[in-house]
N, C-alpha and C positions, 0 to 999 in steps of 0.2 A: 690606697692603691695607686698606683701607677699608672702613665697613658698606655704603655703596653699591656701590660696584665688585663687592665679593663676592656682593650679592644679584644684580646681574645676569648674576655668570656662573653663579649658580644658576638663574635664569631660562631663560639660555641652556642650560644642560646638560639642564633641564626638557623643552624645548623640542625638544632632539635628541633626546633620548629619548620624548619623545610620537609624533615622528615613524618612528624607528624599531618602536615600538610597532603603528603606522598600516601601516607596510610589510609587516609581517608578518601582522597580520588583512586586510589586502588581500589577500596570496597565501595566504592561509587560506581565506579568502571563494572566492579564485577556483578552488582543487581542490575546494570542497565544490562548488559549482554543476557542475564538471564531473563529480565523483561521483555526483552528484545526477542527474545524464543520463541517465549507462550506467545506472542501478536498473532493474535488472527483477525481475517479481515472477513466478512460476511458481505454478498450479495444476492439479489433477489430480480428476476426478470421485473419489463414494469406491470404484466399478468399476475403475476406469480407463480409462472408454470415453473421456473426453476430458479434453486439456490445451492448456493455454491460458496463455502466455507475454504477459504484458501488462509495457508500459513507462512510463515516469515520465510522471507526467500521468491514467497508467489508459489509456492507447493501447493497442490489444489486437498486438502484433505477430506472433505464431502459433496458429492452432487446428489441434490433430493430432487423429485419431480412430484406436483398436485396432480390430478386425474385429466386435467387439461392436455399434457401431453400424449395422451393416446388418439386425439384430433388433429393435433399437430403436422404438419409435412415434414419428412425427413430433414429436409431444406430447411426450411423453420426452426423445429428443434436444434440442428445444429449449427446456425447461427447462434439460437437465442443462449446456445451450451458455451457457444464461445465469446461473446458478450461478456454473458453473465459471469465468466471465470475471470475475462480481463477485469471490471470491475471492483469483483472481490480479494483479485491480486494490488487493485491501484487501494482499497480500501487498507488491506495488511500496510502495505507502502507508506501511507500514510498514517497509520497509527504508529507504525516502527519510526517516522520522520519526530513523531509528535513525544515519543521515547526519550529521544537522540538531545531535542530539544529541551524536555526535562531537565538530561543530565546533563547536557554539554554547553547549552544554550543555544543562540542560534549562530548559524554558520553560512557561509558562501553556499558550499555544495548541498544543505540542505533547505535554502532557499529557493537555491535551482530546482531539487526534485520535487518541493511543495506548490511551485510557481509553473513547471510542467504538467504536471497533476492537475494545479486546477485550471491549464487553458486547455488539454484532453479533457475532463471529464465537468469540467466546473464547479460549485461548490456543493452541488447537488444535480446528480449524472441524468439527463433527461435521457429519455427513451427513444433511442436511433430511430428515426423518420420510418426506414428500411423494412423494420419490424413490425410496424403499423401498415404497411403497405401489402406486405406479403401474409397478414394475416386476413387484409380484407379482399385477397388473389383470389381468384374461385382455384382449387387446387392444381389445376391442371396447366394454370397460366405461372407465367416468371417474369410479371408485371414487379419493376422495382429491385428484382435479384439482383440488377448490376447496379441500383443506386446503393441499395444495404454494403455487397461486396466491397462498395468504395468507399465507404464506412468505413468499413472493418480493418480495411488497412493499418488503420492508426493502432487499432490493439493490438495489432500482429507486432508491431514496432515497438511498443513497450517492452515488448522482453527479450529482445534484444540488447 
């Protein structure tokens, strides 16, 4: 064979194999998006008066409550409601991060949201001060309601 004839069927052999290459991160691509679906992210107050099953995106799909929340202050419970949903949004977040990683490897912008993640929540989410404070309030006081509130800011900013 010839130097031409030969670089072309090196071209061509290139070319199969690019394509084959493409077939496979296409059906890579397409289990990771469907992976990426199902992610759900599951949390739990640190009582256990509620939990709170949120899906890809941060869509909340379950709130349960044990018997504890009928002692509960309004106040309370709906802190501990919105807590517990930020959490179980940053948990989805972070399984869907852990997906991405899987399939893609790691990347800039997913270091970011991993590295966000865990300076908000840490690597395991301790129980906002706030919530220990207002539950040992006698009911009628709102001892602590504005240290929790100032808490809270920060989950209100994640989904943004």
């Amino acid at each position: 064979m010839t130097e031409w004839p030969q670089r072309l069927a090196q071209r061509i052999q290139a070319i199969d194999q690019a394509a084959a290459d493409n077939r496979l991160r296409a059906e890579s691509y397409k289990q990771m998006t469907e992976e990426l679906k199902a992610v759900d992210g599951t949390a739990s107050s640190p009582d256990g008066m509620v939990t709170v099953v949120a899906g890809a995106g941060g869509s909340v799909k379950s709130i349960s409550f044990d018997e504890s929340f009928k002692t509960a202050t309004a106040d309370l419970l709906a802190k501990t409601v919105m807590h517990t949903i930020a959490r179980a949004q940053a948990d989805a977040a972070r399984a869907q991060a852990e997906v991405v990683r899987r399939g893609l490897g790691g990347s800039e912008l997913l270091d970011r949201v991993l590295s966000e993640e865990e300076r908000t929540f840490g690597d395991k989410p301790t129980p906002d001060p706030g919530v220990q404070v207002l539950r040992q309030a006698p009911a009628s006081s709102r001892a602590g309601y504005d240290d929790y509130e100032d808490g809270f800011d920060i989950y209100q900013g994640m989904r943004r």
